[in-house]
VEXKOLPA-274002 format. One record per residue: x, y, z of N, C-alpha, C, CB in turn; residue in three letters. Coordinates in steps of 0.1 Angstrom, whole numbers, plus 5000, padded with zeros to 4 digits. Atoms other than C-alpha are relative to their C-alpha. Glycine has a CB too. Layout:
% residues N
XYZXYZXYZXYZALA ...
END
This chain:
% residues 455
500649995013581891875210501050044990498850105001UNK 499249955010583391935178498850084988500849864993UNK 500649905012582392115146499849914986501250124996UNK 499250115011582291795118498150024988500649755011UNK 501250005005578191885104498950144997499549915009UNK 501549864997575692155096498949924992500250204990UNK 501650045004572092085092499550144999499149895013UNK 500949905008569892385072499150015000500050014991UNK 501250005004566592485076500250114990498950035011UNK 500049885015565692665045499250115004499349954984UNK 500849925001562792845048499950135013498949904998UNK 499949964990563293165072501750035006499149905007UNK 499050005002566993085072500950004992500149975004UNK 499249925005568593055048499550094987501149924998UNK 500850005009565693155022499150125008499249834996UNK 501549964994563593485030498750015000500050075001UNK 501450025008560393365025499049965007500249894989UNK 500950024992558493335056499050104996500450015014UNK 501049935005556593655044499549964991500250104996UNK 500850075009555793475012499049875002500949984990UNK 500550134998554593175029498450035010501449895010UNK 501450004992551793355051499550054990499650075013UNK 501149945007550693535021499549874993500450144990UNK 501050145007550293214999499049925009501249874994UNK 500850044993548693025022498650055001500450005009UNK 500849864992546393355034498849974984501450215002UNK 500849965015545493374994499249934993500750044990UNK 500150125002544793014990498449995004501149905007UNK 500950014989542392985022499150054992500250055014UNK 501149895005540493315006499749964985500750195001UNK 500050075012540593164972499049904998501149964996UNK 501150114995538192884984498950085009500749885010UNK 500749894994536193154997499649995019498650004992UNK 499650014986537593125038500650165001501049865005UNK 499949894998537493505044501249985016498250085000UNK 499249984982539193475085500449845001498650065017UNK 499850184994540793115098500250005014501449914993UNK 499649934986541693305130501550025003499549915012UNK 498749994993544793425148501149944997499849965012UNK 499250105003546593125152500449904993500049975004UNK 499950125011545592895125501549994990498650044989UNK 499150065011548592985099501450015010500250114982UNK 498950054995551192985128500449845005500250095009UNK 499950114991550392675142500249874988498649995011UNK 500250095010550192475104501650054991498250024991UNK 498849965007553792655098500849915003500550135003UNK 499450144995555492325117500149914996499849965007UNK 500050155002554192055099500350014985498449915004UNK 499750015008554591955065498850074990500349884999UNK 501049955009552892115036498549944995500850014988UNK 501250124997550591805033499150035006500249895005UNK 501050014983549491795067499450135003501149985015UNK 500149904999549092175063498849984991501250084999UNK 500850005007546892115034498549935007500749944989UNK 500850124995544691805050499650135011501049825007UNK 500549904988544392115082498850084995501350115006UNK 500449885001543092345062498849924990501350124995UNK 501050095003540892085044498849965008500549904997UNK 501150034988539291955074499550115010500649885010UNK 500549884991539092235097499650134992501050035011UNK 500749915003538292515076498849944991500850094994UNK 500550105012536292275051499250044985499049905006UNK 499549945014537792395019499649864993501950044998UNK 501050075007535692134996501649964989498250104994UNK 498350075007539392094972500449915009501450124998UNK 499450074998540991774981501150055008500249954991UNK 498249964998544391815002501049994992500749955009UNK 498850015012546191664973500050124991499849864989UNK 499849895015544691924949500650105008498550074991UNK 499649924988545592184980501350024993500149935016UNK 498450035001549092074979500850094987500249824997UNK 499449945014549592144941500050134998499449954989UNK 499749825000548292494941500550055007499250095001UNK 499249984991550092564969501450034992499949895009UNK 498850045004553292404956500250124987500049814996UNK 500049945009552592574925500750165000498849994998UNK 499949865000552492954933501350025010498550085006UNK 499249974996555292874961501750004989499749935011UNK 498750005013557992794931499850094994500249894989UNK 500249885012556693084911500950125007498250064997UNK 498949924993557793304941501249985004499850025010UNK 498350104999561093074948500850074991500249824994UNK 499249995011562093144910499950174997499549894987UNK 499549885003561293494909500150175007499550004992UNK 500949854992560593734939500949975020497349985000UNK 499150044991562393554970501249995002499949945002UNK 498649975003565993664980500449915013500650195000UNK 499250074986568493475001500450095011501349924997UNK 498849894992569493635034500950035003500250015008UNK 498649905002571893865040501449955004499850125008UNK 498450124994575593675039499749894999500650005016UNK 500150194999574093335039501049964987497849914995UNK 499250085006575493245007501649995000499550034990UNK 499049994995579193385018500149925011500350105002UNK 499950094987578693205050500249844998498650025009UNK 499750115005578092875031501249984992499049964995UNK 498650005010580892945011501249945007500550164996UNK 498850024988583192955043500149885006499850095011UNK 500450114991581592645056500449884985498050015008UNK 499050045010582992495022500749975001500550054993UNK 498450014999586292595022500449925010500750135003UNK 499650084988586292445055500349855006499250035005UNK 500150135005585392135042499149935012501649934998UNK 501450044988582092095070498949964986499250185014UNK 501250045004579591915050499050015002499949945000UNK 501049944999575992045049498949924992500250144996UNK 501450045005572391915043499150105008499649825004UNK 501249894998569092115041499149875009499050084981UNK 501150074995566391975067498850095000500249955013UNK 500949914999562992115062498849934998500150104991UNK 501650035004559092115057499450024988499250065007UNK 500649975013558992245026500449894990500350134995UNK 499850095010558491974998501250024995499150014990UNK 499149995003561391864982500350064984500449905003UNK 499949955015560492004943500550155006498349994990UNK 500749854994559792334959501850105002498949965023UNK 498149994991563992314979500250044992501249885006UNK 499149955014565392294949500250094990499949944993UNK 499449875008564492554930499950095004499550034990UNK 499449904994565092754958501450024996500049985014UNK 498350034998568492624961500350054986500849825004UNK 499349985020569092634922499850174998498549894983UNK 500549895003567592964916501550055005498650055007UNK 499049914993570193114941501649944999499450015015UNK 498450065003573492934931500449925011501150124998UNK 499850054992573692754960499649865006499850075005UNK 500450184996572492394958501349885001499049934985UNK 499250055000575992304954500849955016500650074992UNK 499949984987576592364988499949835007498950115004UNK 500650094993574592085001500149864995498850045000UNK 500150185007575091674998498749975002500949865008UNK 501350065001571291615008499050104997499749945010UNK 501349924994567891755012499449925007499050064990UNK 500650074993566091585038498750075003500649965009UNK 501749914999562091725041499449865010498750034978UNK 501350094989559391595068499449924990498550095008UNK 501050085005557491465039500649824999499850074983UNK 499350085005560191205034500649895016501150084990UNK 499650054985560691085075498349985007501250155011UNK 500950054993557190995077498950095003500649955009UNK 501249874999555291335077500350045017497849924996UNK 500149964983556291385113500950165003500949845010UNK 499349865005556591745115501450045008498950125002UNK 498749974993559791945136499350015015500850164993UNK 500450034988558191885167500649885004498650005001UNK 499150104996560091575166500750054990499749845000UNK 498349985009563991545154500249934990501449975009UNK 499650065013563091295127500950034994499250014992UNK 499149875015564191525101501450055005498850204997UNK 498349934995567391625123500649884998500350075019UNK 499150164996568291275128500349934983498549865013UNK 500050035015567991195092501050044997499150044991UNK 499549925006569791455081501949965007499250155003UNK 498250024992572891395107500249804992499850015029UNK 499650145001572791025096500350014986498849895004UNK 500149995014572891125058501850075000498550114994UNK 498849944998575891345067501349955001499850065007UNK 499050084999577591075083500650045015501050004987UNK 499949934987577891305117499649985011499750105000UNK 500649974985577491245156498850125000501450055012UNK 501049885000574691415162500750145009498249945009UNK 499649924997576591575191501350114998499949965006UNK 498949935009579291685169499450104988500849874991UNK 500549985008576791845144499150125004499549894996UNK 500349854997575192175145498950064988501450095000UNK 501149975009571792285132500250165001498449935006UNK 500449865004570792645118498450004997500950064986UNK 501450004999567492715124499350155001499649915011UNK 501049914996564793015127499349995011499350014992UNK 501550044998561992865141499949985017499449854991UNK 499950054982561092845182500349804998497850065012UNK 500050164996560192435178500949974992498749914998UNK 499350095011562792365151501450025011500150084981UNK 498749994994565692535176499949895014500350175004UNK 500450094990563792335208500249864995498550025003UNK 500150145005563592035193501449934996498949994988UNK 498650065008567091975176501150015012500550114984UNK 499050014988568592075209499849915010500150125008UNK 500050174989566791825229500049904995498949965008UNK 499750195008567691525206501850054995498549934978UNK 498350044995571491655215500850064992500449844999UNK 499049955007572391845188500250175001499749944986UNK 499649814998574592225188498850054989502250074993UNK 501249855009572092515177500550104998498750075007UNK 499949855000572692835162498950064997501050054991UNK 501449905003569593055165500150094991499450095012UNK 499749955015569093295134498750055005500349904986UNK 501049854996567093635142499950104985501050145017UNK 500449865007565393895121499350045001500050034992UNK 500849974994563994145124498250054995500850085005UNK 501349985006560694085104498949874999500350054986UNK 501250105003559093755106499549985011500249874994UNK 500949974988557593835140500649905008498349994999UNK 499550104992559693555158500350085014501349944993UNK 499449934992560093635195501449895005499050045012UNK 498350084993563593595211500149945010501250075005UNK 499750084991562893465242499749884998499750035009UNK 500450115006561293195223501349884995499250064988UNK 498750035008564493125204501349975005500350104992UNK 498549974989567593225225500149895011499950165009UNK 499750084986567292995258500249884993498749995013UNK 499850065002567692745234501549934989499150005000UNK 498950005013570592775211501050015009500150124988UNK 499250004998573892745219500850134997500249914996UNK 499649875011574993045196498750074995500849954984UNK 501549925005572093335190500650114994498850055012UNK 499549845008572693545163498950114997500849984983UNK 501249965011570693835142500449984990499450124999UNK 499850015017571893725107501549955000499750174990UNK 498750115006574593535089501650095001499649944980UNK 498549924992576993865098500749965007499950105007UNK 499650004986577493775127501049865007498650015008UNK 500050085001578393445122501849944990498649994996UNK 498750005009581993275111500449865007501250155002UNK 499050134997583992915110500450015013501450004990UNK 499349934986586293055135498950035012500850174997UNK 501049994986583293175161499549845007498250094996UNK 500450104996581792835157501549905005499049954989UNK 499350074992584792625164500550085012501149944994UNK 499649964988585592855190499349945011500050135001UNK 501050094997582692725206500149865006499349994990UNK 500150155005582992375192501249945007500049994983UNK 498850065000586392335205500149935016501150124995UNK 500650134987586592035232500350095017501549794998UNK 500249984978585592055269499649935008499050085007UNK 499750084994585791865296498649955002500850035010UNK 501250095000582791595301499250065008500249855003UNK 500850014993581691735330499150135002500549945009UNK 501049905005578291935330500250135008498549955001UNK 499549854989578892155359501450015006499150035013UNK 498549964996582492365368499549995014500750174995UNK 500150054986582992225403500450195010501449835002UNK 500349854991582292565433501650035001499249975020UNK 499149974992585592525445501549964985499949905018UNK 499050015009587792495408500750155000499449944985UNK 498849854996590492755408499350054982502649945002UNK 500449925009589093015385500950054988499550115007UNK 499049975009590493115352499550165000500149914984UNK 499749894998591493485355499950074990500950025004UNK 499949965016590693655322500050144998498749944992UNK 500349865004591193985310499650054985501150055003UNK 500149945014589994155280500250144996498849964994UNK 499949875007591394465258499350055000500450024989UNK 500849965013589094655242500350094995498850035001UNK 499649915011589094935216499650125006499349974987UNK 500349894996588295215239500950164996499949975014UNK 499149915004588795545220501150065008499450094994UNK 499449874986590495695254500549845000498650135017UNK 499550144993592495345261501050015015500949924988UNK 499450014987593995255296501450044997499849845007UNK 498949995001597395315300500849904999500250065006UNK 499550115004600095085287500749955015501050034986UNK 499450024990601595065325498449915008500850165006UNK 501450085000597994925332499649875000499550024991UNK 500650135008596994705312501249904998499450044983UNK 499350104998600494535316499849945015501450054997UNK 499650074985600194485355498649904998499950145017UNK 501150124995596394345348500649894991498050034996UNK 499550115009597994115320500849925013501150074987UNK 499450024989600194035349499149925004500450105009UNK 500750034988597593965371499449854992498750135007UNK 501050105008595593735344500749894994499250074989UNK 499350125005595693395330499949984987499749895005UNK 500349995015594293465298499850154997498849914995UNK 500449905006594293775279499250004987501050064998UNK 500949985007591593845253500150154994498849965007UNK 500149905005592294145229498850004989501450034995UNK 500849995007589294295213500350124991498950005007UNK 498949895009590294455181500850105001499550054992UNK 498749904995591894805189500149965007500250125004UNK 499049984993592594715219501749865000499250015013UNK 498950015001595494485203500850094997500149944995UNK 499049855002596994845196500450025017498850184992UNK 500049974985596694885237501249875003498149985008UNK 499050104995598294545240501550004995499449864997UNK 498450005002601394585220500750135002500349964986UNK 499149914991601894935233500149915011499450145004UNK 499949994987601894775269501249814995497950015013UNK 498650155000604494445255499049935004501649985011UNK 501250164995601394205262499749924991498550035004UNK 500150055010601093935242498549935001501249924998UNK 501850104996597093815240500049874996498550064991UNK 500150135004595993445238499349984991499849935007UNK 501150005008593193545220499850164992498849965009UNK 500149895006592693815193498649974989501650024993UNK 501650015007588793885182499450154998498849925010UNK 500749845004586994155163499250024987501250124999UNK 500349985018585894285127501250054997498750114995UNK 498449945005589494455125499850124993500949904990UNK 500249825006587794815113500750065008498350085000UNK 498949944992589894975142501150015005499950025005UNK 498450035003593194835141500850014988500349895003UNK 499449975014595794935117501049864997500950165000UNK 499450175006597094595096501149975006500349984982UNK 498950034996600294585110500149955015500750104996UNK 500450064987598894555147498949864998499250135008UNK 501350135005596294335134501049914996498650054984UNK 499550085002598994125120500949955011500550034989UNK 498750054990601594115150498649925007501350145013UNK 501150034988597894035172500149834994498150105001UNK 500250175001597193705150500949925001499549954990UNK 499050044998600693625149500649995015500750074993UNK 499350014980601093655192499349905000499650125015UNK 501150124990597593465199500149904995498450015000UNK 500150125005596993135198498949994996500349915007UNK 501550035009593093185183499650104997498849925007UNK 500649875008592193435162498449984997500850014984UNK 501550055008588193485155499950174995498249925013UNK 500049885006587593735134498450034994501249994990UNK 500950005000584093865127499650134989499649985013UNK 500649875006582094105102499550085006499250004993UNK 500549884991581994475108498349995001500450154993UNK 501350045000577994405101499449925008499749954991UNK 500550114989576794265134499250095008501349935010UNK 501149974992574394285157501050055013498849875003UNK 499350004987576794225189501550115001500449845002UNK 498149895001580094475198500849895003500650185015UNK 499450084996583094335202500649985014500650024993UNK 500150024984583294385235499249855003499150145008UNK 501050104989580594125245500649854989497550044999UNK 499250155001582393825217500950005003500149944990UNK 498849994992585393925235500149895011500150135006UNK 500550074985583693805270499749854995498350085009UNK 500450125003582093515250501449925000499150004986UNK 499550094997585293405243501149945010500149994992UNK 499350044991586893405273499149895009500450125007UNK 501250064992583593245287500549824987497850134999UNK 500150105009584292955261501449925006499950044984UNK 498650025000588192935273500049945014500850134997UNK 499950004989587092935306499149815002499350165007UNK 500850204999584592585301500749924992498449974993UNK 499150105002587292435278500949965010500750034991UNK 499450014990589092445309500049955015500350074999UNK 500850044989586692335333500050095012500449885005UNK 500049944993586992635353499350095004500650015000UNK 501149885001584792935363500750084994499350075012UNK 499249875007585493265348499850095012499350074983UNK 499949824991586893605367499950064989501550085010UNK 499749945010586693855344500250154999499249964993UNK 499349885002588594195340500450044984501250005010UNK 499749925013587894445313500550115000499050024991UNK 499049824998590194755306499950064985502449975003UNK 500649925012589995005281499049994989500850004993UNK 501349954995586395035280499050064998500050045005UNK 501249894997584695305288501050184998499349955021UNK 499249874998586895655280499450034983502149985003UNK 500649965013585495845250498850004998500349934991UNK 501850025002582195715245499049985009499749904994UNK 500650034987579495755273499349904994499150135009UNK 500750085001577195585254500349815000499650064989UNK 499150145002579695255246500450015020501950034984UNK 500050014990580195345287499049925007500150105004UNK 501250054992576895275298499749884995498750105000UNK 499950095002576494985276501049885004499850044992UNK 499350104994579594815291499549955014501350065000UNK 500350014981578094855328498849864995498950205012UNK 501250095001574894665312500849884996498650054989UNK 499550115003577094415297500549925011500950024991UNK 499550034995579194335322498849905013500950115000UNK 500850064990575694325347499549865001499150055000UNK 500750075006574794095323500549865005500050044987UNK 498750155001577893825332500550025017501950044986UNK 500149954990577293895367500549905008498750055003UNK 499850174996578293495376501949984999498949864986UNK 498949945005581493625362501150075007499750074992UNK 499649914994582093805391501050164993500849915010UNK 499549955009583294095367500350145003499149984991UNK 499249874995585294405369500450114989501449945006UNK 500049935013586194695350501050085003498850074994UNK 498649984991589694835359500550114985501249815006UNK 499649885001590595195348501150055007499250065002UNK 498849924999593395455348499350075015500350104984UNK 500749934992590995665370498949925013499250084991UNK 501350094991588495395385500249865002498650004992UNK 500450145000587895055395498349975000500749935014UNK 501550024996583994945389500049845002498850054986UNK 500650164999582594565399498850024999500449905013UNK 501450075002579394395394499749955017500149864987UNK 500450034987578294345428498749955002500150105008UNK 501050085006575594105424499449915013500649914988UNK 500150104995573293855446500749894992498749985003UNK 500050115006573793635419501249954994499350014993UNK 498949995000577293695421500849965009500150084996UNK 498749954987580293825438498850075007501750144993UNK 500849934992577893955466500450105012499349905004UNK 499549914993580194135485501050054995500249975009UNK 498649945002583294355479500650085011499950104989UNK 499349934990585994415507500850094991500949915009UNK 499649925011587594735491501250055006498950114996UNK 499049944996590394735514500850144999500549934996UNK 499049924995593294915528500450154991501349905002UNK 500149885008593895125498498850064997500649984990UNK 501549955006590195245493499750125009498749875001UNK 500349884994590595435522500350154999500249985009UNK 499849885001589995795519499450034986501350035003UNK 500549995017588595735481498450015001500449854989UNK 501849985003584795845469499949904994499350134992UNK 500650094999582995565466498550014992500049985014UNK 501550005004579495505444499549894999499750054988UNK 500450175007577195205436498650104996499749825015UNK 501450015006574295245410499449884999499850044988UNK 500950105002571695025410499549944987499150045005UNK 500050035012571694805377498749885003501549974993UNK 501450135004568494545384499550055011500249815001UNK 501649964987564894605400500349935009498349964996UNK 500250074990564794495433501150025011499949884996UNK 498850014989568094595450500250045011500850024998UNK 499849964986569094605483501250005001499549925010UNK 498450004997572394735495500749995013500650134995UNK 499149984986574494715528501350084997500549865007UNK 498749935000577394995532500849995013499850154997UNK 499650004990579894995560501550034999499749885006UNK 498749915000582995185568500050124992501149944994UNK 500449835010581595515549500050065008498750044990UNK 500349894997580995845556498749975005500150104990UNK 501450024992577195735555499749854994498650134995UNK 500150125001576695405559498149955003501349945011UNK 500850105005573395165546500349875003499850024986UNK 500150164997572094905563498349924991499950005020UNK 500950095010569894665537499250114994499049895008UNK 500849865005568795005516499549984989500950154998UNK 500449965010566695005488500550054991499450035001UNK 499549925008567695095458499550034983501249975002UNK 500749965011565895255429501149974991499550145001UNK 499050025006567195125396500350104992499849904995UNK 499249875001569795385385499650145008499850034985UNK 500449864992568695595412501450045003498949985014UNK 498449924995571495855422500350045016500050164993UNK 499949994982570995755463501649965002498949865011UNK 499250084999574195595461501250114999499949884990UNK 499249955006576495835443500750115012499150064988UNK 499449894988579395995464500450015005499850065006UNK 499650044989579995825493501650015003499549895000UNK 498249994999583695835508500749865013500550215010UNK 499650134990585795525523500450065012501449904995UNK 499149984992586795585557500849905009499550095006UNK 499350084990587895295575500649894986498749915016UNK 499250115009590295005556499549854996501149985007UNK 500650175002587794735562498750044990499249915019UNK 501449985005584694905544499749874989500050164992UNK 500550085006582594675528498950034994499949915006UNK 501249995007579594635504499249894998500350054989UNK 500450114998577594415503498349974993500249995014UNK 501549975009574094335478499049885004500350014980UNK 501250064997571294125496499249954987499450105007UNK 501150055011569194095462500250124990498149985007UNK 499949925009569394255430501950044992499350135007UNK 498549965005572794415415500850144999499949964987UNK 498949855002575194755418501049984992500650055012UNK 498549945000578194885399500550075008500350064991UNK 499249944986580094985426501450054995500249875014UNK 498349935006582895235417500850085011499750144985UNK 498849954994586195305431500750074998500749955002UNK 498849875003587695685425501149985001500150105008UNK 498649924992591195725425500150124999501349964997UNK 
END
């Protein structure tokens, strides 16, 4: 895939105006004297075209006004709010800015009439942006339940669809544009009652807001990979390590031997301060750059070969677009990902405990966490499912917490050794143990442990 298109829903994205759209509606209905319409009625007439929305609410509630006349009052009171009471979301218009400079061409696809677009767009200085507008009304009334309106829009643009990359809100607008082939970036907030699991399993990229979001992330992404859909069992794994900005950082004798060990390095902002104490040169340098001082920040973009650089204003730490883009480096390459993170977890318990959840999270990753003081892994069914903790482990205290419901553990070569044991999630059964033989093993039946190694 490449990066050569953006397609825009307005309303919800880049326009905050889903609150204004259930109250108009809401005020409309009651205005024709339809006190209740029920529940579902104004989510389910939020899909189709304003029309079709009108004709709904004509026939099934049976509002005695025409749908045409509908339409107009409608249309009406929504340009009143457009021009004087509806703000654009937060960064959108910087974000388009970027997608400018960039020279990616952009069209709006939407449901909302095309009078209506415009003096969104105009209002907010930002119609320049865009070479089209493409609306349902104009593909035949066929609402975002089909990709009409996507497909239009990519054909207006002049873009592969699979080269082309929608921004959307909406559960059926992200569903739909992804199954007629084209990249999604999902687009969260946290007020128009959207759920995420609605949203997320379908996007490619899931943000909460246009923060989060940058040129650089998306071609990182965007940038080519090999045709074939699944990394074959037995491809030699790409070895990845990543910095991070851990106020307590690993030691520079460290973090050179795992550099050593790895095939890609990944510095996440400070910890390019970690990497050029330890003479490591990263391949990749990603962050907001609030905790590196400019002069490291300058040798980092000047070592790597791909800089992404992101606003301090995000939802996600840099830790987890760190992993993303080693996880991106690792499918341009057709290979699976290992993955070893260092400097971490020292300083902050809280930024601790959130690395264990991250890491559980990338559990396919077989994933590791390699300290001055410790070694932790992800010890996963759904993983690395076992860990031989060898020759050197012997004589070292030993733990595994339980990070997912359902786990079962096997111990062997301990002090007290578990056969297929239950394990309460974060329960403290685990905590303690001591290696004594060179073969000890671990081993996780179902569910998932961080399993940590004292030195």
């Amino acid at each position: 895939m490449a990066f050569k298109g953006a397609i825009f829903d307005c309303d919800g994205t880049l326009i905050d105006s889903m609150p204004m759209w259930g109250r108009v509606m809401k005020e409309v209905v009651q205005a024709h004297g339809i006190q209740s319409a029920g529940d579902d009625f104004f989510p389910r007439i939020e899909k189709v075209s304003l029309l079709d929305g009108c004709r709904t609410i004509h026939d099934e509630l049976g509002v005695p006004a025409s749908p045409e006349e509908l339409y107009e009052e409608v249309a009406a009171i929504v340009r009143r709010h457009y021009a004087h009471d509806v703000k654009l979301m937060p960064r959108a218009k910087e974000f388009l800015a970027e997608l400018d400079a960039a020279g990616v061409p952009m069209v709006i696809a939407t449901s909302t009439p095309l009078r209506e677009v415009r003096v969104a767009l105009e209002v907010h200085g930002i119609s320049r942006f865009f070479k089209d507008i493409v609306t349902t009304e104009q593909v035949g009334e066929r609402d975002k339940e089909f990709p009409d309106v996507y497909l239009e829009a990519a054909r207006r643009l002049g873009t592969p669809v699979g080269d082309t990359w929608v921004f959307e809100d909406a559960p059926f607008g992200v569903r739909t544009s992804k199954r007629a082939g084209f990249n999604v970036v999902g687009l969260m907030n946290d007020h128009d009652g959207r759920d995420e699991r609605d949203v997320e399993p379908w996007c490619d990229i899931y943000v909460h807001g246009f923060a989060e979001l940058s040129v650089a992330l998306i071609k990182d992404y965007a940038a080519p990979t090999p045709q074939t859909a699944e990394v074959p069992s037995d491809a030699n794994p790409l070895r990845a390590l990543v910095v991070d900005g851990s106020p307590t950082p690993s030691s520079p004798e460290l973090v050179a031997r795992l550099a050593a060990e790895a095939d890609y390095v990944v510095a996440a902002d400070c910890g390019a301060e970690t990497c050029r104490a330890a003479g490591v040169a990263p391949n990749a340098y990603c962050g907001d750059h609030d905790s590196v001082s400019a002069a490291t920040g300058a040798w980092a973009s000047e070592q790597a070969g791909r800089t992404i650089e992101f606003p301090s204003e995000k939802y996600a730490t840099d830790l987890s677009l760190a992993i993303d883009c080693a996880r991106h480096e690792a499918a341009r390459q057709g290979r699976p990902l290992r993955l070893t993170v260092t400097c971490a977890s020292g300083g902050r318990p809280d930024h601790a405990l959130g690395v264990v959840g991250l890491l559980a999270s990338a559990a396919d990753a077989w994933p590791a966490l390699v300290e001055d003081s410790f070694e932790m892994r992800i010890v996963a069914a759904g993983g690395a499912s076992e860990w031989r903790l060898g020759e050197r482990a012997e004589g070292h205290t030993f733990s595994a917490v339980a990070v997912a419901p359902g786990t079962v553990i096997s111990e062997s070569g301990m002090r007290w050794c578990l056969e297929k044991r239950p394990l309460g999630l974060l329960n403290d059964l685990g905590i303690s143990n001591v290696v004594v033989k060179k073969d000890a093993v671990v081993l996780v039946s179902s569910g998932a442990v961080a399993a940590f190694l004292l030195r």
